[in-house]
N, C-alpha and C positions, 0 to 999 in steps of 0.2 A: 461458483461455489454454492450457491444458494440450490439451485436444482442438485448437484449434487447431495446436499445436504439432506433435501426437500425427499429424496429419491434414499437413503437412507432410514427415512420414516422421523426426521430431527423434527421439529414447530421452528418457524425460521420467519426473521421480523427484517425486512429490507428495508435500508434506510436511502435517499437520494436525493441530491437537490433539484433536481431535475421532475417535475411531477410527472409529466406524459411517460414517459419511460417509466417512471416509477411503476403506475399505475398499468401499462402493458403486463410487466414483467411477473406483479402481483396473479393479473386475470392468468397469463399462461400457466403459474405455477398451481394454482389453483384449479385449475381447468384437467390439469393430471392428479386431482387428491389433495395435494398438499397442503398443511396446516401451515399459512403464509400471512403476513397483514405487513404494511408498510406505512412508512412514518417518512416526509418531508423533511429532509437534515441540512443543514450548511454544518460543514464539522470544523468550518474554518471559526465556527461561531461556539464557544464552551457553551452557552446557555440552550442554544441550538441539539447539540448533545446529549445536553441532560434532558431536555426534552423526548430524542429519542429514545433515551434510557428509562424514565420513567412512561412511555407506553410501551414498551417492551416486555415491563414489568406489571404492569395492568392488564397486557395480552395474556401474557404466558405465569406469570407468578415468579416464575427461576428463568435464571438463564444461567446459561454453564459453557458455551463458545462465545468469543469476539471474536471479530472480523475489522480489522481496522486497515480499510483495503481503498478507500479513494486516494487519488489521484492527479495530479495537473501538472504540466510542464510549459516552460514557457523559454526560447529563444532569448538570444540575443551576446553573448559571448564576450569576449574583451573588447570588441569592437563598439560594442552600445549596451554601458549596463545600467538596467531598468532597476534603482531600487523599486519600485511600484512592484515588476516582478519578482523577485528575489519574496518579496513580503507574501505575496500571493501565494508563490511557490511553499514556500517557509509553510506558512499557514497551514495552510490544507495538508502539505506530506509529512509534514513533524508535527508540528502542532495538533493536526486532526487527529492523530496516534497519543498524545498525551492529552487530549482529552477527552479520549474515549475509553484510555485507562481510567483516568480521575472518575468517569464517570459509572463505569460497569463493574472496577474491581473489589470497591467495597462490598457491593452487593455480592459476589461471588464469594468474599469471604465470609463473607456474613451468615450466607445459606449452607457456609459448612461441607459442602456435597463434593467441591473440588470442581475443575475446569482447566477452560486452557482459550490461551490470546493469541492468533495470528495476526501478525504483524504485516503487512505488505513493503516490501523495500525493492530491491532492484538489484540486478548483476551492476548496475552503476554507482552502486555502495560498495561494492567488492574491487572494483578497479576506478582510475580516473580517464577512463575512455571515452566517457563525455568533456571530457576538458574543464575549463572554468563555467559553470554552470549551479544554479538553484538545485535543479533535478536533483544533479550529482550528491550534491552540499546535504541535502533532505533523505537522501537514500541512507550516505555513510552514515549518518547522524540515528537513525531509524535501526541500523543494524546494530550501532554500538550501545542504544537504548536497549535496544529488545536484550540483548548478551546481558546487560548488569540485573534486567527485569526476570530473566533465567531463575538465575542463583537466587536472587531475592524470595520469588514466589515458590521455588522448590521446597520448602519444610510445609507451605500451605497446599500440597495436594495441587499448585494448578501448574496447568505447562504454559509452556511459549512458545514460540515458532514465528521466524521470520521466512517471508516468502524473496527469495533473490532470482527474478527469472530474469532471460535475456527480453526481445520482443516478443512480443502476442499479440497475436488482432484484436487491440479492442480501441478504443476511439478516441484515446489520448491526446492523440496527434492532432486534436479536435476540442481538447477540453477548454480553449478561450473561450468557445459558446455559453461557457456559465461564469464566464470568472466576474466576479461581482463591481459594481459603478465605483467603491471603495477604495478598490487597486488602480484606477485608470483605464483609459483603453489600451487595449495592444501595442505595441508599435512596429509600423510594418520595419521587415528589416532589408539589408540595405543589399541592391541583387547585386550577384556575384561576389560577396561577403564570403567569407570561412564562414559565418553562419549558419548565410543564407545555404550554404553548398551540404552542411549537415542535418540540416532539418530538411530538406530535400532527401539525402540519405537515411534517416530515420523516418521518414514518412512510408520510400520504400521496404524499410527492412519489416516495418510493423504491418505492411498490406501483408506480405509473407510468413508471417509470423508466425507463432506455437498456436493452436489453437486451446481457447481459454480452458476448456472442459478438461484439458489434459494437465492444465493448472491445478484443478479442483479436485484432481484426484489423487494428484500428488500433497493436495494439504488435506485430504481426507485421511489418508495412508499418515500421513505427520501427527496426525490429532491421535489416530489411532495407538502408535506406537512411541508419543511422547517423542519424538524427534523434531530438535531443533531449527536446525539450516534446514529449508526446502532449496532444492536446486534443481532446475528443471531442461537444464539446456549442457549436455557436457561436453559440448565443444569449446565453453567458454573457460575450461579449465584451464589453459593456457596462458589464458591473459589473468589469471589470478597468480600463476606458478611465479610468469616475469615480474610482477609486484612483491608476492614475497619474498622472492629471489632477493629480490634488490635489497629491505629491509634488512632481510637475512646477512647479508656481503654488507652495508652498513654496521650493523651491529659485530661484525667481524672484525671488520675493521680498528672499530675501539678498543676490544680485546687484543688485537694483534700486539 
């Protein structure tokens, strides 16, 4: 999103807990023109937040897009559940989304100009195809926020947009490498577990996956034309149809 953006002619402030990466991603963008600076964020941290928020605001003066796009998923299913990760999960995929609102939309309204908040969630907030899982619990919760945050921010000039993709290659599948002393370690899980046998399969399907840039263009095209739902994968309409379906025939059923 960020090269996208960057390639747009935007001023664009990348936030990451991750320094080394951060600090690549900065030089590349950079290195083709673009008006880039980056801020060290944990977004699992509110004060962490505001931090990135008030040099964002000392880089650039205005800001008029969010991006509330990190990430983490963590194993372990009915079989062994980790409150440690569920909180970790929690954290960072819902929590970092409310408080990057808390932290960016007063100023958005403040500076009067109008904007717009993408929200990052998941086709695993549209179905329960991950089963019992944090992920899942963090996406649905993320989709249903952004929807009430719509309506809300509507009369003030700014949009919203939630991003629901299937997989993409990006390094998710990898994000225990930051999860913090806080949450615990890991726990390995147990082989030949239901699991174990899906994170195995999600590992594959994300080696395959969408490639990001094709993400980024479709919330570029979202920003552009105030459109809501991004959706990036439509073979997964199916498994949303068999969900409402069902709600749908529920809901019939009372009436019958």
């Amino acid at each position: 999103m960020a090269t996208a953006f960057a390639r747009e002619g935007m001023k664009v402030m990348l936030a990451d807990i991750e320094t080394g990466p951060l600090d690549k991603a900065v030089d590349a963008l950079r290195a083709g023109g673009a008006d880039v600076h980056g801020v060290v964020c944990d977004v699992a941290d509110p004060l962490s937040v505001d931090r990135a928020a008030e040099a964002s605001f000392r880089a650039f003066g205005k800001v008029h897009v969010v991006c509330n796009n990190a990430g983490v998923a963590a194993g372990g299913g009915i079989e062994q559940i980790s409150i440690e990760s569920w909180r970790w999960v929690i954290d960072v995929n819902l929590m970092g989304v409310v408080y990057g609102i808390k932290s960016f939309l007063p100023h958005i309204r403040g500076h009067g100009e109008g904007g717009h908040i993408v929200n990052t969630a998941s086709m695993a907030g549209m179905n329960g195809g991950l089963g019992f899982s944090p992920y899942g619990a963090s996406k649905f919760a993320v989709v249903s926020m952004s929807e009430g945050l719509a309506w809300q921010l509507a009369p003030d000039g700014i949009g919203v947009s939630v991003v629901c993709p299937s997989y993409v290659r990006t390094r998710i599948g990898q994000s225990g490498r930051n999860r913090p002393d806080r949450y615990g370690p890991t726990r390995p899980l147990e082989p030949g577990s239901a699991a174990s046998a899906m994170v195995a399969e999600i590992a594959r399907q994300l080696d395959a996956g969408l490639d990001p840039a094709a993400v980024a263009d479709r919330v570029l095209a979202a920003i552009r034309d105030d459109q809501f739902y991004i959706f990036t994968h439509p073979g997964m309409r199916s498994e949303v149809e068999q969900r409402f379906s069902a709600i749908l025939a529920a809901m019939d059923a009372v009436s019958a």
